[in-house]
N, C-alpha and C positions, 0 to 999 in steps of 0.2 A: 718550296714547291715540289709535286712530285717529279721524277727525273724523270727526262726526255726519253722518250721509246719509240721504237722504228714498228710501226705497221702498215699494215694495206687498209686496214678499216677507218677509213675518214672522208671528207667532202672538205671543200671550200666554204668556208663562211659567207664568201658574199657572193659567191654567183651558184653556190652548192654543189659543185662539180664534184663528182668520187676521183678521192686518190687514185692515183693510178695502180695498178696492181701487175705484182711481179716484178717491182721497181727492183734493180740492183740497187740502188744508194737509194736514202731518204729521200722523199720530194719536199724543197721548202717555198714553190711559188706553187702557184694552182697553172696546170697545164692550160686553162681556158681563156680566164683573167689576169694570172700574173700574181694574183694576190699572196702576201706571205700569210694570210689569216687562213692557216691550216687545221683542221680538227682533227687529230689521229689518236687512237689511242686501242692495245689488243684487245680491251673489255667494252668498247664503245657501245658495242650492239647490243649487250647482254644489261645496260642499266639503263633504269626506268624513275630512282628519285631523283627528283631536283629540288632546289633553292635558287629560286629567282629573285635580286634584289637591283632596285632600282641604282643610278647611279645621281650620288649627291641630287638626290630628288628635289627639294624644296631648291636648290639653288638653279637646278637645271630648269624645272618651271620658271624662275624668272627670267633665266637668260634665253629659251624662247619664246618668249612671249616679248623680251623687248632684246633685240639682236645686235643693242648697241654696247650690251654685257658681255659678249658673245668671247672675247677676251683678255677679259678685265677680272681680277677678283672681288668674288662675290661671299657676303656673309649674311647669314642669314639670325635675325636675332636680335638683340638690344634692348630696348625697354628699361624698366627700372632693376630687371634683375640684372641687365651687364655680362650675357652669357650668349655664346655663340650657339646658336640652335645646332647647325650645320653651317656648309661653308663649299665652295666648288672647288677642283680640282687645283686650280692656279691658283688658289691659298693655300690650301694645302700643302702644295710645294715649299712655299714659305714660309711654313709650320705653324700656320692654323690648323686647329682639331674639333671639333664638335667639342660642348660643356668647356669649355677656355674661356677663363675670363675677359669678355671683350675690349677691357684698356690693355692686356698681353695681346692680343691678338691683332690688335691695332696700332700696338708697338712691331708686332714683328711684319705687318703690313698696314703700314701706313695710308696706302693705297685705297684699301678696299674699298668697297662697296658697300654698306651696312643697309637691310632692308627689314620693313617688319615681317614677320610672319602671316600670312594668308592663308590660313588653313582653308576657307571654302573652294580656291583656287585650285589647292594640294588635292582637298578631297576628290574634286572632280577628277583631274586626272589620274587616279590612283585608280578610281571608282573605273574608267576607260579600261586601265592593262588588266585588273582585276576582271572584265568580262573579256579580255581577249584569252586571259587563261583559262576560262571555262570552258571556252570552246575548243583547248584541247582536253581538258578533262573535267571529269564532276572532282576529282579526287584534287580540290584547293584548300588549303590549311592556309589563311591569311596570320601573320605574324604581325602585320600593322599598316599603314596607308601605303609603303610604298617595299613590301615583299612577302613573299607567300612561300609554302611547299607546296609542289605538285608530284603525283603517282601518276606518273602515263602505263603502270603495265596495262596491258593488255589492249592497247589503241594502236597496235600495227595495223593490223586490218582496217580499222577504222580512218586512220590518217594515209595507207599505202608509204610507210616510212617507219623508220627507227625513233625512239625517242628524243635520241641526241638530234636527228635531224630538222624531227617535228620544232624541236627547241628552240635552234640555229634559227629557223625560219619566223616563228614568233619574235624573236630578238629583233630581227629585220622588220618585220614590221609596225612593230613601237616605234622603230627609228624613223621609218620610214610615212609611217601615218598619225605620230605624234608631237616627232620631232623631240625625242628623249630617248636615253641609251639605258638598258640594263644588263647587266653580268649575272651569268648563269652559274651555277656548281651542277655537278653530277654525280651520283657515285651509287652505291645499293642501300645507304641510308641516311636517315635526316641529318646526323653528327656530320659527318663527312660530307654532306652534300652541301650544306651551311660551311664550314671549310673551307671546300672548294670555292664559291662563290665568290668568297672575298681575295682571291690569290693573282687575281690578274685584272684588278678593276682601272680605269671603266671600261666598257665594251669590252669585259671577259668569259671567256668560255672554258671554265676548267674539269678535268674531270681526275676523280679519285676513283682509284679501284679496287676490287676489295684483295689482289695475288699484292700488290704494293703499298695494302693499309697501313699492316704495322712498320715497315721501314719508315714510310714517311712520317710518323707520327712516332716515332723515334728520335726524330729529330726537333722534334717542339717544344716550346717551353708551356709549363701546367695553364699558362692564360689562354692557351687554346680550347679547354676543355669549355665545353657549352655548361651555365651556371656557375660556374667558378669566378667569384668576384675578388676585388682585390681582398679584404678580410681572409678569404678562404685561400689568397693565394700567399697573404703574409702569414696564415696561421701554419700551412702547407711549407715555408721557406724554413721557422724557427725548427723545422725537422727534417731540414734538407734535402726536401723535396719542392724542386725548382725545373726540373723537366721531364717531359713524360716517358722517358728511357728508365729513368730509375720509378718511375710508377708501374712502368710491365715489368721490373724485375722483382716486385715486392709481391708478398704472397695476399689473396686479396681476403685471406683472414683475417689479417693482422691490420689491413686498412679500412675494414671491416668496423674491427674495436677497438683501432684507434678514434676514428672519423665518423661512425656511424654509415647512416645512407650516404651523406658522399662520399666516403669511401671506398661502397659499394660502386655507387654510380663511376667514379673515375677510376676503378679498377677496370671496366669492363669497356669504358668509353676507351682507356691507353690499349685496350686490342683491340679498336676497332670494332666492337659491340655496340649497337643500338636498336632494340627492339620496338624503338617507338613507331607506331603508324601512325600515316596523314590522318585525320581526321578533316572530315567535309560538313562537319555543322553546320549549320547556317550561320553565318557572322552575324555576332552581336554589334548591334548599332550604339546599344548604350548600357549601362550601369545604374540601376535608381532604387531608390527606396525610400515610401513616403507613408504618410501616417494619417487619420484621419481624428481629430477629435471629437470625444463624447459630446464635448460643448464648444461652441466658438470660443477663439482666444485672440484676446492684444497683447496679453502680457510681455513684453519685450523680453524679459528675463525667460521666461518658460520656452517662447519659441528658440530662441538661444540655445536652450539646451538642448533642443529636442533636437537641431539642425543639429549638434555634437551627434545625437546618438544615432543620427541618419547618415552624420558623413562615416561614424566608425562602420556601420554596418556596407556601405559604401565600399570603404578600405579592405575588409575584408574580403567581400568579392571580388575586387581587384587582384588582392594580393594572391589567394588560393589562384586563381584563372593565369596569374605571371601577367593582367595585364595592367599598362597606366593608361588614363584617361586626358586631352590636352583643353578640352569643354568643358567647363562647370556648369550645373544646370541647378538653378532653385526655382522651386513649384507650387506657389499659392492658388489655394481658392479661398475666395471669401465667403463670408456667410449668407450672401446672395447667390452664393455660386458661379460667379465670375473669377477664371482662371486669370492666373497671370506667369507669365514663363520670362526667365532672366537668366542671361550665359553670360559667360566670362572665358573668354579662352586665353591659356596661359602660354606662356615662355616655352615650356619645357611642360612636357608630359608628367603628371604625378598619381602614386597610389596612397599617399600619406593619408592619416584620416585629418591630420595636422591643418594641411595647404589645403584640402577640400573644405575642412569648417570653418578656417580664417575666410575665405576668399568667399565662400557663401554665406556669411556674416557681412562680411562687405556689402553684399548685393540686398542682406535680408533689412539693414540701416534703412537702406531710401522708402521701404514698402511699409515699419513700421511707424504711422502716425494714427495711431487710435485705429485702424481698420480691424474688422474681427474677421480673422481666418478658420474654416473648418478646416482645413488639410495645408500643411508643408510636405512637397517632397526633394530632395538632395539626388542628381545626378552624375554622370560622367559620360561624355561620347566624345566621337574622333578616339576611340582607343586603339593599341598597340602594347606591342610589346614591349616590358618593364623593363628593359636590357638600357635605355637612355632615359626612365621615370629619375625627376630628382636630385638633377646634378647640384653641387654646393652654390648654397647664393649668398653672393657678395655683398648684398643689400641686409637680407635681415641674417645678422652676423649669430643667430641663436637657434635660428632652424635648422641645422648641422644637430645640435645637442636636443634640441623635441624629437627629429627625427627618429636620432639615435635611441633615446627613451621612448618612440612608440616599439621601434621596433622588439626592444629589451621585453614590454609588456605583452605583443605579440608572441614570443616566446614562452613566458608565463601561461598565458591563455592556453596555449596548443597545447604546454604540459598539464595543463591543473585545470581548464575549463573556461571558458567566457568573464565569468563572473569570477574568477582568481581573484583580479585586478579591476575594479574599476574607479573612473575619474570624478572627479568632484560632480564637474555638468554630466554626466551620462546618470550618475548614482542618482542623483536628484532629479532626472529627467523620465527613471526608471520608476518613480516614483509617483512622481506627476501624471503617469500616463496607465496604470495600472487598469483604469478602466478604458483604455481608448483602442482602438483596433489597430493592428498595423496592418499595411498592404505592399507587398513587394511586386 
């Protein structure tokens, strides 16, 4: 964590009282309240990005909503794939982790709790702190159902307060009109603000600044870098690079052409560089792409394929955008013109083109009995960020190795083009549909 520094610039967290100023020694209860929830820090006043992230979200909705979880361990997850979604705090301590195979996790707590997943539950309160953040700024960059970046410059005037403060005080009242806690980061940009967030969870309040960036991140090891997965962190280790001390000492020509872009990228992220800005889009609700045929079709085989070449193009706007998708959606009309719409919400968030066409094959089975369709289309919604798309499934012991080979051909693509590599069903599908129109 960053080290402890003595300033005048801070407030109480819970009653928001200003430090007192001109203190001879540090203050560590609030002269109002008593509280040791202090916020102080020299650069307080002066940052404006955050990372706001919920705390053990999905687990935190079920325990209040039913208050007899309130301190008991909770997992959230199960199903056939055997995988912890997430998990609350008091497992955690007993070394449950999110993506843990649920017979380990229920070996190391026997106790637990195990619940399904409720994503329309999740959505909604998501959908809640999501318009409580608007209203301190337009400037919201959503990462997934349950955290976002926000840009408060320039809302002093507008709030009569500092950013840190406006913040403090949002935090309160999630707590307070939700009945759920989230932990903030602070700092002058998105790397370090997402950083900070996670250093003092739950109900944390951290901030990073930019006179103490590079120290602190001198002390880290390379799995702090934003994008760096493990791949990248064991290809990074067979070259003895294991923490980011010896990444600001190397020159960033050389990790340049050693590593390419991410070499770039983590040369510039180890001093505390990041030039990315919020972006305020409008949040995507969903992912789709459907097609419409020249003629109606039952053919079982054909629509098979064509859902193949729906979920890759699927996959791929997932994959460029970073994000996964935990809704599957498949979308007929028939030759009457009668829609018909079918979801499937999974375990675990995915961007594979693999898991979207197996599991909208599943769905496509019950729909074909001789019906003739004008139009299939293949979706994704409840999306998020690909950071937890994917974890290894214990059940289908081979999707590890598809996976592995989509992404191998993903590679191929980006270097030599679309059409480098293509799969039996999509070649054939490509075929098939020559005269047909597509509509994204």
């Amino acid at each position: 964590m960053p080290e402890a520094v003595t300033s005048n610039s801070g407030f109480c967290r819970d009653c928001f009282t200003p430090v007192a100023a001109g203190a001879t020694k540090p203050q560590t209860r609030c002269s109002k309240c008593g509280s040791p929830r202090l916020l102080q820090h020299p650069e307080l006043d002066k940052l404006h990005i955050a990372h706001i992230d919920c705390d053990a979200f999905y687990a935190s909705v079920e325990k209040r909503d039913n208050p007899d979880l309130a301190a008991l361990p909770v997992m959230i997850g199960g199903g056939t794939r055997g995988v912890v979604s997430t998990c609350c705090y008091v497992a955690r301590i007993r070394g449950v982790r999110s993506a843990m195979p649920m017979f380990k996790a229920l070996d190391a707590c026997p106790d637990a709790i195990v619940i399904r997943p409720n994503m329309e539950k999740y959505s909604k309160a998501g959908h809640q702190i999501r318009e409580m953040m608007r209203e301190l700024t337009p400037m919201v960059e959503p990462l997934s159902i349950d955290e976002a970046f926000l840009d408060l410059s320039g809302t002093q005037k507008l709030h009569k307060a500092s950013p840190a403060l406006v913040l403090a005080k949002f935090a309160k009242r999630v707590e307070d009109e939700l009945g759920l806690t989230v932990s903030v980061g602070l700092s002058y940009c998105k790397f370090l603000a997402k950083v900070a967030s996670d250093l003092d969870k739950p109900r944390g309040f951290s901030v990073i600044g930019e006179a103490e960036a590079y120290a602190f991140l001198r002390k880290q090891n390379v799995s702090l870098f934003w994008g760096v997965g493990r791949a990248t962190q064991t290809m990074l280790a067979k070259d003895g690079i294991t923490d980011i001390a010896t990444v600001q000492d190397m020159d960033p020509i050389v990790l340049a052409k050693r590593y390419g872009s991410i070499g770039l990228r983590i040369a510039k992220l180890a001093q505390g560089q990041d030039a990315r800005t919020i972006s305020a889009q409008s949040e995507a609700k969903s992912i789709s792409s459907e097609t419409t045929f020249n003629s109606d079709i039952s053919d079982h085989e054909m629509l098979v394929r064509t859902v193949r070449k729906l979920a890759e193009k699927v996959s791929a706007s997932l994959k460029h955008k970073h994000l996964a998708g935990q809704t599957l959606i498949l979308k007929l009309k028939t030759a009457d013109f009668k829609s018909r719409t079918r979801n499937k919400t999974l375990a675990d968030p995915t961007r594979l083109a693999d898991r979207i066409f197996r599991n909208c094959v599943e769905m496509l089975e019950k729909e074909t009995d001789g019906t003739k369709f004008r139009l299939i289309g293949v979706g994704v919604s409840t999306l998020m960020s690909d950071e937890t798309a994917d974890p290894h499934d214990l059940v289908d012991l081979d999707g590890a190795k598809r996976a592995k080979a989509e992404l191998a051909v993903d590679k191929l693509r980006e270097k030599f083009g679309n059409k480098a590599v293509e799969l039996g069903l999509t070649f054939r599908a490509g075929k098939d549909r020559k005269e047909q129109k597509p509509e994204n």
